[in-house]
Structures are given as C-alpha cells and as structure tokens.
C-alpha positions, 0 to 999 in steps of 0.5 A: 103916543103911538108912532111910526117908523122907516122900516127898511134901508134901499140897498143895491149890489155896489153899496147901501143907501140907508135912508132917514129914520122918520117918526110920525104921529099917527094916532094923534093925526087920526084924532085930529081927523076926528076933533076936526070933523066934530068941530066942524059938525057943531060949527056948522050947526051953532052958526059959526062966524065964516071968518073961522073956516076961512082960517081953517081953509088957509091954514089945511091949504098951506098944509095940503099944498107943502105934502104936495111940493115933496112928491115929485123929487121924492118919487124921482129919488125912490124910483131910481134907487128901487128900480136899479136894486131891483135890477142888480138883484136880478143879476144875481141868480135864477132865484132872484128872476123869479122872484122879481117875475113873481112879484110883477105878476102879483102887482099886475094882477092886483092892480088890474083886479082894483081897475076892475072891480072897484068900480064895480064895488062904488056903483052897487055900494055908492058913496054916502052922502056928503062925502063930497065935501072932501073935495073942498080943497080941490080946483075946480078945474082937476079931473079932466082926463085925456082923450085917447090920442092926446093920451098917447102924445103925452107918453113922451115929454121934450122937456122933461122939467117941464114935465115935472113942473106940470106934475104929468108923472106918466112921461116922468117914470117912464124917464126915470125907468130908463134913467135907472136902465141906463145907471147900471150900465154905466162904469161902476165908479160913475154908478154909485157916483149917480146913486149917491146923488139920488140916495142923498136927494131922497134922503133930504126929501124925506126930512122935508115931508118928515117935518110937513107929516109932523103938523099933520095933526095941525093941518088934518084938524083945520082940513076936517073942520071945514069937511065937518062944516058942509058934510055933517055927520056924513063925513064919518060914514064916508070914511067906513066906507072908504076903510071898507072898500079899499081894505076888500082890495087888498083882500083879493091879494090875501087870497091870492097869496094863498092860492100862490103858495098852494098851487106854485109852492105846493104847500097844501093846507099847511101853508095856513096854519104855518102862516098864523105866527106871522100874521099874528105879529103882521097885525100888532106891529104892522110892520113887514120888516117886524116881521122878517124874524116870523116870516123866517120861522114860517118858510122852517115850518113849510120846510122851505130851504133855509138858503132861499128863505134868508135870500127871499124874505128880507129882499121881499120886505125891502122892494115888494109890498104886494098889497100896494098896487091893488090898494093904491089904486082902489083909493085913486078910484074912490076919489075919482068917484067922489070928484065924479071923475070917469077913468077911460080904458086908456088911462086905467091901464096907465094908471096899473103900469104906474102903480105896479112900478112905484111898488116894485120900486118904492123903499119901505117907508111909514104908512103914512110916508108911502101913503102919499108917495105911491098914491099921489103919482098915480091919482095925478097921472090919471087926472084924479085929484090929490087934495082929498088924500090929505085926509084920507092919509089920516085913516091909513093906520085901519087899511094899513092893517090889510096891506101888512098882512097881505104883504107878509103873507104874499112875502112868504107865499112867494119864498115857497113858490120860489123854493119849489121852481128851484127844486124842479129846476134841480130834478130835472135830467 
C-alpha cells in the first residue's frame, strides 16, 4: 500500500527541530473516496433506510471536526518555526536574501495569478452539477465575509486567545509573524528556549493529526456516502473538475519556473533538457526532498557553481514549495464557488498575503498533512468553508503531481537565478 512520508526536518541557525516521521495511507483514502461515493450512489437509488446516512453523517463529522481541532496550534508551531529559519537564513549571506526575495516573489505572483484567474476559470467552466452536495457537513451559517471596515478592524485582536478559539487566522499570523521577529532578536539561550517549546508543540501536533489521518479511510468512506447519496454520479465529475482546475493553477507556476531561469538565470533552452532527470523522479516519487540528489545533477549540467547549488537546493526543498500558494488558494476558490461564496477585493488580498507566508513557512510535510495545514488557514481567513477539504484531501495524490513538479523545477530555476546575480555581482568593478 502506497505510503507517505514527512520529507524534511525544519532547522534553524542555533540548532534543528527534527519533526515526527509521519505515515499515511494515501491510496487506501482515495479508494475510500470512491467505495464511498458508489455506496452512496446505489443507497440512494435501492432506498436505503435514512438511519444509514445519518450513521454516516456522525461518524464523517467526528472525523471532520477531529482534522479540524489540530489546524490552529499546528499552524502556530509551523509558522514560528519556518519564519524564524527563514530569517536566520537571511542572515547569513547576499545569497540567501536573494534567494528568499525570489521565493516571496514567486508566492506572490502565484498567488495573485490564482486570485485572478481561477475565478475566471469556474465562471466559463462552471461546477458540475451535484457538486453541491460536498457541503453537507457545512453550517449553514459559514461563508459570510466582512465588509471592508469590519475587514480592517479584525487586522488587529485584543485577545489573542480568543482570536484563536474563534479561528479568525488573519489577526493570528499576523501575531505569530511578529511573535517570530520578536524570537530572533532575543538572547540566544532564550531563543532556542522558545523554539524548543514550539518544535515540541509542533512535534505533538503532528501525532495528533497522524493518528486523525490515520482513519481517514474511515471517515473519507462514511463522508463520501453521504455526498454519493444526494449527488449521484455528479460527485465524480466534480472531482475531475476540481483535479482539472486546481492542477491548471499550478501550472502557471511550471511556466513561471522557466521563464525565471531563462530570463534571470539566463540559462537559454538548456534549462529544459537539463531539467527532464528531476522532473522525471519529481513524478514518480512526488517528492521534493527525493529529489534533492537530481536537482543537484541538474544545476552541474547548467553549470551552476557547485557552492550555490549545495547551498540553495536543500534550503529550497525545506522552506519553499513554490506551487503552494497559487494552488492553495485556487482550491479555496473552488469551494467558495461551491458554498457560492463571492470573495471581495479586501479579502483576496488576505487571502494572497496568508497563502504566501504559511508557504514560505510551513516545513515540508506529507501531502495529505500540508494539505490541510496550508489550505485550512486560508479558506477560514476568507470566510471559505473548510468541511469540504475533508474529501478533497483524498484526491490530493493527482494535484500533488503538479505541485512537486513545479516545485522542483522552480527550486532549481531559482538556484540559477541566484547563481547568475552572483556572478554579476562579482564582475562588477
């Protein structure tokens, strides 16, 4: 059975936070997806007695609501451990600055393309029919959005435990983005004291959700029966929708990629052949950190210096995934269009600051694992419901293949773009 596994450890300048090796049973969810939903199909069609979905219903729900309860303190954890490494790193070197400028450009812009243009995708291609039915865990009282003054008031909470406890996660990273500031300029002793706290709180956290994913099959199974129920045959022409649609997202990131090493690293067409190796095992490992050894061979055959290379790659595989951001946000756009949630100016832009700093800051985790933990944050700072990524979680394994490749070819477009400033930076009198 196919499995998969915590990539990476999130390390800083004063010492490493290794974090918890997780397993997850990922093409066992997605057959549960499906098991699911034809259950429900023929359910629906023989009469099943109502007793059997409402079974289904508490049993998905206690599921639903147990991913849920980890993604604040998770998120907390992730996000002061990957902003404060991000920012020792920027100590270290004009290397590094660049490398991090590049990378926050590359979130911006995808995310910013995904605001735009994914809307524009689901109005010419509209969600099928029945899709709606993915909302049956959802209150019915999610998906208010704030009007524009109400919008900035909430920037800022008094009480930041009640911030949490009410899941508004727009004022909460922004506390945690200082929160992180604020631990590299402490003494070092008191530093690593605080990050040691939040390594282990991260740690612990991902037991819990490793144990909740666990039973995903489970709850996945008894969530999709009830979808099946009322959607029918729909449900599954709403999922090639969705793999359809969020996948051409992360595409625009793929062609980014190249258009980075082309015109910054000046790498010409070589930057393509070069490239096939990784990609190549980018695919069948869907991996980033699997890849770390073609990435490597690939910056050699673009005659990239071997000290840049060995420096930006295997930083790269552990704080950037530059699909995420483009990506994250055009699944929190497609469930806005199946809750009929319309996103305001005010929020979108939220919405891209939030995605690119969980990216930028989120260690690598599983697929399955990030899923949830970069895609959640965002959905709730933007008045989005969350319930439906309870399923959509399960058909992760066909985007995922877009979000490794372009993160592995961005990784290395990136590298070269890095290597050829340097070189400039050098010939200059």
């Amino acid at each position: 059975m196919p499995l998969l596994e915590s990539e990476s450890t999130a390390a800083s300048g004063q010492g490493k936070f290794a974090l918890v090796s997780i397993r997850l049973p990922v093409a066992l969810t997605f057959a549960a997806l499906i098991g699911g939903l034809l259950a429900g199909i023929v359910g629906g069609l023989a009469g099943a007695p109502q007793g059997v979905s409402d079974i289904a219903g508490l049993v998905g729900g206690l599921w639903l609501r147990a991913l849920q309860m980890t993604i604040i303190p998770l998120v907390a954890a992730l996000l002061v451990l990957g902003l404060v490494q991000m920012i020792l790193a920027a100590r270290v070197g004009t290397v590094a600055r660049r490398m991090i400028a590049l990378m926050v450009f590359v979130q911006l812009a995808g995310g910013a393309f995904a605001s735009i243009f994914m809307p524009m995708l689901l109005r010419t291609f509209p969600v099928p029919e029945g899709a709606s039915a993915f909302l049956a865990q959802t209150p019915s009282d999610v998906g208010e959005v704030p009007k524009v003054l109400d919008f900035l008031a909430s920037l800022v909470s008094p009480n930041i435990v009640a911030a949490a406890a009410e899941t508004a996660m727009l004022p909460l990273t922004l506390f945690f983005v200082m929160f992180a500031v604020a631990i590299t300029r402490l003494p070092e002793e008191q530093s690593e004291r605080l990050l040691g706290v939040f390594h282990a709180l991260g740690n612990a956290m991902l037991l819990i959700i490793g144990w909740v994913l666990s039973a995903a099959p489970v709850g996945v199974f008894a969530l999709a029966y009830g979808v099946g129920v009322q959607s029918g045959g729909g449900a599954f022409a709403a999922l090639g929708h969705y793999v359809l649609t969020v996948t051409a997202m992360g595409t625009f990131v793929l062609v980014l990629a190249y258009a980075v090493a082309i015109g910054l690293g000046r790498t010409g067409g070589r930057f393509v052949t070069a490239m096939l190796p990784a990609q190549a095992v980018a695919l069948s490992t869907q991996s980033s950190l699997a890849s770390l050894p073609a990435m490597l061979d690939s910056a050699g055959r673009l005659g990239i210096r071997p000290s840049t290379a060995e420096f930006v790659l295997p930083l790269a595989v552990v704080i950037f995934r530059a699909t995420s951001a483009a990506m994250n946000l055009a699944v929190v756009y497609y469930v806005a269009a199946l809750a009929g949630v319309e996103v305001p100016l005010t929020v979108a832009i939220a919405g891209i600051f939030i995605a690119s700093v969980i990216s930028l800051s989120a260690v690598s985790l599983p697929g399955s694992i990030s899923f949830v933990v970069s895609i959640g944050p965002i959905a709730l700072a933007m008045g989005v419901p969350v319930e439906p990524l309870a399923l959509l979680v399960a058909v992760e394994m066909l985007p995922d293949l877009m979000r490794t490749l372009g993160n592995v070819t961005m990784n290395v477009a990136v590298t070269s773009a890095v290597d050829r400033s340097a070189d400039e930076a050098i010939a200059q009198p």
